[in-house]
VOSE-307164 format. One record per residue (C-alpha): x, y, z. Coordinates in nm, 2 decimals. Each point is the difference from the previous one (the first is absolute). Layout:
<atoms>
X;Y;Z
X;Y;Z
...
</atoms>
This chain:
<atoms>
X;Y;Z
13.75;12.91;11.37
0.21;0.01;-0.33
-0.12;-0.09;-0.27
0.17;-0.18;-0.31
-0.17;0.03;-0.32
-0.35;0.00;0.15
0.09;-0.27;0.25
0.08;0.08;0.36
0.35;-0.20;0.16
-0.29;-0.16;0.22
-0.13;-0.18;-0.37
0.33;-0.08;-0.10
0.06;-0.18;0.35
-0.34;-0.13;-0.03
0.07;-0.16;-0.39
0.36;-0.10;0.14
-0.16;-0.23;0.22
-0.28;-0.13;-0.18
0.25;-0.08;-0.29
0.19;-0.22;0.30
-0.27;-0.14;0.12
-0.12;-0.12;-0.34
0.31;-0.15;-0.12
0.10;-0.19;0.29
-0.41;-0.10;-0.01
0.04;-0.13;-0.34
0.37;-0.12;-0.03
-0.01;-0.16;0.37
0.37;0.08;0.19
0.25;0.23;-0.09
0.34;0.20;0.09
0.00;0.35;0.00
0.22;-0.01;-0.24
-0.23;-0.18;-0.25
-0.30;0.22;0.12
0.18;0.30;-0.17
-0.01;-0.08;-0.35
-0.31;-0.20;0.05
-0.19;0.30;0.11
0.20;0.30;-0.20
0.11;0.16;0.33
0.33;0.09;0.12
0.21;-0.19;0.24
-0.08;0.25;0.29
-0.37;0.04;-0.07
-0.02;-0.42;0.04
0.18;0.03;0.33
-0.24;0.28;0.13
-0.32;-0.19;-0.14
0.11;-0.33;0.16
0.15;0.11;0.31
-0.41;0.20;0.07
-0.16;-0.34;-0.10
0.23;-0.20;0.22
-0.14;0.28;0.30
-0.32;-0.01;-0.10
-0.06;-0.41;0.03
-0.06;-0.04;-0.35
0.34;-0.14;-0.12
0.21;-0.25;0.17
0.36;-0.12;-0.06
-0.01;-0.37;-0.14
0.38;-0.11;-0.06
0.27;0.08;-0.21
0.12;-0.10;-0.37
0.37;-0.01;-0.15
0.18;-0.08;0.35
0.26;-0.18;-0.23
0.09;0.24;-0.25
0.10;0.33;0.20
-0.22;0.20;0.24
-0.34;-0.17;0.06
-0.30;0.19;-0.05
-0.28;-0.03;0.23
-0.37;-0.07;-0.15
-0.32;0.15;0.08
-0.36;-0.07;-0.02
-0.37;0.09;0.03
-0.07;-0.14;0.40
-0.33;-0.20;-0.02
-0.16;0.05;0.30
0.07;0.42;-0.03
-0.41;0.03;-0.11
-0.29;-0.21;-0.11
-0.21;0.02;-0.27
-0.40;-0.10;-0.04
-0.12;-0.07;-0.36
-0.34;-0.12;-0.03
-0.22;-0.17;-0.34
-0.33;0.08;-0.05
-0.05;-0.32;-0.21
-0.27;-0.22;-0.16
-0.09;-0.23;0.28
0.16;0.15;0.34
0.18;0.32;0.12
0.41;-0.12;0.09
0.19;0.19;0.22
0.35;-0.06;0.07
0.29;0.17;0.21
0.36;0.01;-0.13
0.31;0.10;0.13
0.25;0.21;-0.20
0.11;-0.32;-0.16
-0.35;-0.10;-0.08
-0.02;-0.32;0.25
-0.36;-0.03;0.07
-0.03;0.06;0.39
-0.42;-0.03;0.01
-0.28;-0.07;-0.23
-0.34;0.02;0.05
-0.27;-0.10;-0.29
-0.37;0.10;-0.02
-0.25;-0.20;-0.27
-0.19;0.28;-0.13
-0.35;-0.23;0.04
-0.33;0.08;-0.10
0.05;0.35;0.03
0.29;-0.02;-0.32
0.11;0.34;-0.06
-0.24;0.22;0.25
0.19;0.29;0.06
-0.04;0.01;0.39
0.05;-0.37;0.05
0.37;0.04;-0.20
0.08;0.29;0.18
-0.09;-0.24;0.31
0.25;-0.28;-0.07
0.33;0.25;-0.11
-0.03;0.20;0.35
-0.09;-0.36;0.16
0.31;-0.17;-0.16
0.24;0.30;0.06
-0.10;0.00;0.33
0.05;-0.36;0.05
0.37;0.00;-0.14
0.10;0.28;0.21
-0.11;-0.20;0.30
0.18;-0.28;-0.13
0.35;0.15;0.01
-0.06;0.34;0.22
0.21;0.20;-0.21
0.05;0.34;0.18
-0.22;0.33;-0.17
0.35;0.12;-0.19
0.11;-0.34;-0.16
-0.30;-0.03;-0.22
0.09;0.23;-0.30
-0.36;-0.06;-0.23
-0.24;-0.20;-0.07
-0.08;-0.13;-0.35
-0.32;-0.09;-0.18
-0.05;-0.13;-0.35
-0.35;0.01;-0.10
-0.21;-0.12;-0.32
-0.12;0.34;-0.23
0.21;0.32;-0.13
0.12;0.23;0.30
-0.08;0.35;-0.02
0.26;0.25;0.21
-0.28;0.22;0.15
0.25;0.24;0.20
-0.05;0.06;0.37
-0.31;-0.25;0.01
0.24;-0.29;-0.11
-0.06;-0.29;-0.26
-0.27;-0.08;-0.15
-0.14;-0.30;-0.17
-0.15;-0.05;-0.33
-0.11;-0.35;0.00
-0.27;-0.10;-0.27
0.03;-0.33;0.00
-0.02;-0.05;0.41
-0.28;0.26;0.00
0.22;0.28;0.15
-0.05;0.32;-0.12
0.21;0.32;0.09
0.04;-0.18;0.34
0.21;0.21;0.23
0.19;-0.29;0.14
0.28;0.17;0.21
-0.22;0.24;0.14
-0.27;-0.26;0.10
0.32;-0.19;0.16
0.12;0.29;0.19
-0.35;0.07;0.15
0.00;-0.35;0.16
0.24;0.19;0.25
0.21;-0.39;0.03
0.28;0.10;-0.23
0.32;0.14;0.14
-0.07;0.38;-0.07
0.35;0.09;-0.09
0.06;-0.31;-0.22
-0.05;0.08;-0.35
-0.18;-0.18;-0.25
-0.01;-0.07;-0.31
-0.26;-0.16;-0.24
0.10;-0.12;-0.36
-0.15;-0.22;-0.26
0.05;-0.37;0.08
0.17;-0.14;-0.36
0.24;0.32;0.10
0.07;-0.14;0.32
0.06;-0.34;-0.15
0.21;0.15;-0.30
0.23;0.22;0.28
0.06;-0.34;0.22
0.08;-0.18;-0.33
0.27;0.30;-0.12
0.16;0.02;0.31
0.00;-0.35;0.16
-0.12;-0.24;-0.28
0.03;-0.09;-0.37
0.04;0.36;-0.14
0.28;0.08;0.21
0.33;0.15;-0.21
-0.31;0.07;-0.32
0.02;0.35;-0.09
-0.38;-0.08;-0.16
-0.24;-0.26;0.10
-0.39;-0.08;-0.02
-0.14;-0.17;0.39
-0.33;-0.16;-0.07
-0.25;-0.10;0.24
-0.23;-0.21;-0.07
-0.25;-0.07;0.27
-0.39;-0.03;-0.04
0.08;0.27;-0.25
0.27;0.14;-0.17
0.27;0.28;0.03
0.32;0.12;-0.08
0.27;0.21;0.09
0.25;0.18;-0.21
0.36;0.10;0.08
0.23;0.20;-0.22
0.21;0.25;0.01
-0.23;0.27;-0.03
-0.18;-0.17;0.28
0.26;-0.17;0.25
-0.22;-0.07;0.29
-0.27;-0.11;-0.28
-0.32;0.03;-0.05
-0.35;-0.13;0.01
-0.20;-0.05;-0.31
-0.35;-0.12;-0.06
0.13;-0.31;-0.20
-0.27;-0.21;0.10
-0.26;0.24;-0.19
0.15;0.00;-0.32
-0.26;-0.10;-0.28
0.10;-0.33;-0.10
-0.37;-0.05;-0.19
-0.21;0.22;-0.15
-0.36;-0.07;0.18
0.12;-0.28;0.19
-0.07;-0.15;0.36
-0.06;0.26;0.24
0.22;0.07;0.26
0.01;0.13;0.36
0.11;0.32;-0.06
-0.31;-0.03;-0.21
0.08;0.05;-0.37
-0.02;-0.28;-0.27
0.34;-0.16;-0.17
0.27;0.07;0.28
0.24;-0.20;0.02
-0.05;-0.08;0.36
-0.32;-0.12;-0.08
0.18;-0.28;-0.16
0.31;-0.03;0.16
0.00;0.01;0.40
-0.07;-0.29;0.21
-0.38;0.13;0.08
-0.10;-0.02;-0.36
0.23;-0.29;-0.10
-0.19;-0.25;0.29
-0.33;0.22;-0.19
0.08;-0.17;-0.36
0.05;-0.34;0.15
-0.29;0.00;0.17
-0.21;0.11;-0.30
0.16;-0.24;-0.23
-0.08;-0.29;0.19
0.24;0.01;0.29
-0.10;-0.14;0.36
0.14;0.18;0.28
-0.05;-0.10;0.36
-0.31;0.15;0.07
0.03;0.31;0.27
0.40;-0.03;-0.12
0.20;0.38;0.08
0.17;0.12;-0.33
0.34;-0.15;0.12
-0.13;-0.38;0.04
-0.17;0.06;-0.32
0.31;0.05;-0.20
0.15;-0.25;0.19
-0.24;-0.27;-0.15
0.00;0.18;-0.34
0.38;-0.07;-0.05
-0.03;-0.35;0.14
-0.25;-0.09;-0.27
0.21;0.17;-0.27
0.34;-0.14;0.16
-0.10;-0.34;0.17
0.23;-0.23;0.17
0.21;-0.23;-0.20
-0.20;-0.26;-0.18
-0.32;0.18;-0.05
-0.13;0.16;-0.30
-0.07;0.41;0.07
-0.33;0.16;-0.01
-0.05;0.13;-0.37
-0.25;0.27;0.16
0.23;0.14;0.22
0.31;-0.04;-0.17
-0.15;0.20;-0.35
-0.11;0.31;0.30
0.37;-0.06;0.12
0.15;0.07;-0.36
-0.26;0.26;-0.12
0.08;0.22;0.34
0.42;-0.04;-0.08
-0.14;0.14;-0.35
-0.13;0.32;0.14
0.25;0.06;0.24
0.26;-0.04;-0.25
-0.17;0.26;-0.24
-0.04;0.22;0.32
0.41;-0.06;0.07
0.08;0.09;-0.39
-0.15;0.31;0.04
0.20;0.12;0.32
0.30;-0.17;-0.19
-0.08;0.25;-0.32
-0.09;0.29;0.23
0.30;-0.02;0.23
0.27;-0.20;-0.15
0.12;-0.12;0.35
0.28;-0.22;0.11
-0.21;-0.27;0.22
-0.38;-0.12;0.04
-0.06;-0.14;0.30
-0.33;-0.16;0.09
-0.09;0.03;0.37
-0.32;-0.02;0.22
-0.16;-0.31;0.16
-0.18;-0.17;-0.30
0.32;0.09;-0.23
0.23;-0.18;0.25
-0.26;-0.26;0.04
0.01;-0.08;-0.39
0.32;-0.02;0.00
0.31;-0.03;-0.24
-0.22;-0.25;-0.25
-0.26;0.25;-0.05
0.25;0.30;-0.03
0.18;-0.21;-0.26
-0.37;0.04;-0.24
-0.01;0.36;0.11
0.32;0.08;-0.14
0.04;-0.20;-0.30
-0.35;0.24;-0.11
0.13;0.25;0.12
0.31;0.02;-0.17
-0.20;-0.07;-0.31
-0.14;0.28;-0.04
0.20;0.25;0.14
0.24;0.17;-0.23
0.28;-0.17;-0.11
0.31;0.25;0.18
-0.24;0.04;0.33
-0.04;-0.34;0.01
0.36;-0.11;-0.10
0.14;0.21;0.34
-0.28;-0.09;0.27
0.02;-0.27;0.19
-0.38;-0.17;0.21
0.04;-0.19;0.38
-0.18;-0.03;0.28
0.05;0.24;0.32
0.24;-0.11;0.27
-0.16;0.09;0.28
-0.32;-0.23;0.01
-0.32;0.16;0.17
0.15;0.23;0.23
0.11;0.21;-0.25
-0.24;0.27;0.01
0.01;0.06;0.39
0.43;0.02;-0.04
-0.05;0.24;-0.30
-0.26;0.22;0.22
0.28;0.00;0.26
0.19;0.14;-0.25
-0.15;0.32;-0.02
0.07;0.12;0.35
0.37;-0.12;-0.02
0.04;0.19;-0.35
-0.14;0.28;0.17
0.23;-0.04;0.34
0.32;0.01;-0.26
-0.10;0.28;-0.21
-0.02;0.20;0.35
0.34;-0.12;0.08
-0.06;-0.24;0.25
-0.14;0.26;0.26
-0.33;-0.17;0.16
-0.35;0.15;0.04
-0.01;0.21;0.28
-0.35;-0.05;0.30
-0.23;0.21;-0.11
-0.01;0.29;0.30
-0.32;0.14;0.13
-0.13;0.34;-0.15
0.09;0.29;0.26
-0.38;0.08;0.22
-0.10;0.34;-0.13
0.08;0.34;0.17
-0.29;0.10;0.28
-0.10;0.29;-0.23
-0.07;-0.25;-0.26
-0.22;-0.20;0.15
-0.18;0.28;0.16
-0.06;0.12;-0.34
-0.13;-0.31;-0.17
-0.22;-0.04;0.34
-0.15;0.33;-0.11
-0.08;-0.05;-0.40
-0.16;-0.37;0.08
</atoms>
């Protein structure tokens, strides 16, 4: 095939229509005519590109725009039901799995508490394959309409090359855990269906960029703060972002220790696990036997009491010494990064709400530098506690665009080996 500066006409038709695809993904329905300048490619390149979409299922025609000024021109879009997407969160308290169409309606959900057994590698492994399978059974989709599946998982993810991800997860007591491979084995996922496995703050920063409140930011920081603490950074350098160990960041020299098991992080301050911790040892009175969830619960009803009453002193000093940290943990991204938006995601950030954010960010735009600071604005996430299992879907539907659209093809069987083969290998057992 010929080639064009080290690209074949095969990439070129393959960037053509991942450049399509993309825009009309991100931009919703457009003309042809607006595709072309949208995209960079020439008038006859957009009709080629759309007219193989249109055949292939994955574009549909969806009316037409400027009927009263001269010729019309007719509209196209991304058809929804043209593949489904699985994303999947690894969380704190239960493994989510959720099936999406193209436009990311939820079609099925399926949730497993992670029980006694918390974090054991084979029980997790258990509930993804269990809730995969129990979406797919919810809607049938046929074998060539699921186009990935996508996890998002506490821990750094290590690229391990033809053995798949694996997971680095010190503070869930994972270590080098080859999670894709151990999925695979369970012989329950599609075989041809790719996977992909990515940290979970990425997943929730990706859903936030493309869906949320950093869409149209050219720079943001997504944090997720759950019974710990992460972050996820996206700049230019780094567009589909990227994970970074926020959470671990020394916040006091010799202080508490932490999960991952160091002293002073500032997860060991900040996230909802040690936050209920502090109360409790200064004098706070949980429910006894109270999950994590229902203990924050009653820690911001004490500090935040309905109208009339008088809030906890206890509980509302751990409130305003944990926006403290998490503001000096904020300033530092801000310094580090200088991005556009901070947005503040993850079940116990949602769950404190606007109030609370309002202490983080007055600290933290104390103390970060005065031109960082000046620029950058601090919300909460848009997409409440779903976020992370949209953001995991994410990653196959990236991944389905970059290959222009063209869907993962059924794995076939190896060929049986020649006679003389087997003879052979009879012969030298």
């Amino acid at each position: 095939m010929a080639e064009l500066g080290g690209r074949t006409v095969r990439d070129l038709r393959r960037e053509s229509r991942s450049a399509v695809l993309q825009r009309l993904y991100v931009d919703g329905p457009m003309s042809r005519q607006a595709l072309g300048p949208a995209t960079g490619l020439s008038s006859g390149s957009v009709s080629n590109v759309v007219a193989g979409l249109l055949a292939d299922g994955l574009l549909e025609e969806a009316g037409t725009v400027g009927a009263d000024a001269g010729r019309p021109s007719r509209l196209v879009r991304i058809r929804p039901g043209s593949g489904h997407l699985i994303g999947v969160d690894v969380g704190e308290t239960r493994v989510r799995v959720e099936l999406f169409d193209l436009a990311f309606t939820e079609l099925a959900r399926s949730e497993h508490p992670l029980g006694p057994r918390g974090y054991d590698v084979d029980a997790v492994v258990g509930h993804v394959v269990d809730g995969v399978g129990t979406v797919l059974r919810a809607t049938g989709p046929s074998p060539g309409e699921l186009l990935g599946i996508g996890v998002g998982v506490p821990g750094i993810i290590e690229d391990s090359g033809p053995g798949g991800a694996v997971v680095h997860g010190q503070t869930i007591g994972w270590d080098a855990v080859p999670l894709e491979r151990l999925l695979r084995l369970t012989g329950r996922l599609p075989a041809h269906v790719p996977l992909f496995i990515d940290n979970g703050a990425k997943a929730l920063g990706q859903a936030e960029m493309w869906f949320g409140g950093g869409r149209g930011a050219r720079s943001a920081v997504v944090v997720l703060f759950g019974s710990g603490v992460g972050a996820c950074v996206v700049a230019e350098e780094a567009a589909r972002g990227r994970a970074v160990e926020w959470g671990h960041l020394t916040v006091r020299v010799a202080g508490r220790r932490c999960r991952c098991g160091a002293h002073g992080c500032l997860e060991a301050y900040a996230g909802a696990e040690a936050l209920v911790a502090r109360w409790r040892e200064a004098g706070g009175r949980p429910t006894a036997g109270a999950d994590e969830e229902q203990a924050l619960g009653e820690l911001l009803t004490a500090a935040r009491p309905a109208e009339g009453r008088a809030p906890d002193a206890v509980a509302a000093a751990v409130l305003e010494e944990t926006a403290a940290y998490l503001g000096a943990g904020l300033s530092d991204l801000i310094n580090l990064f200088q991005p556009e938006r901070v947005l503040v995601g993850g079940w116990a950030g949602l769950r404190l709400g606007s109030g609370f954010l309002e202490r983080v960010r007055a600290h933290a735009l104390a103390q970060a530098l005065r031109y960082p600071a000046g620029r950058v604005s601090v919300e909460l996430g848009r997409l409440g506690p779903d976020a992370v299992t949209v953001g995991a879907a994410v990653l196959p539907l990236a991944a389905f665009f970059a290959a222009g659209g063209h869907r993962p093809r059924p794995a076939t069987p190896p060929a049986p080996s020649p006679a003389w083969r087997t003879a052979l290998e009879g012969r030298l057992m």
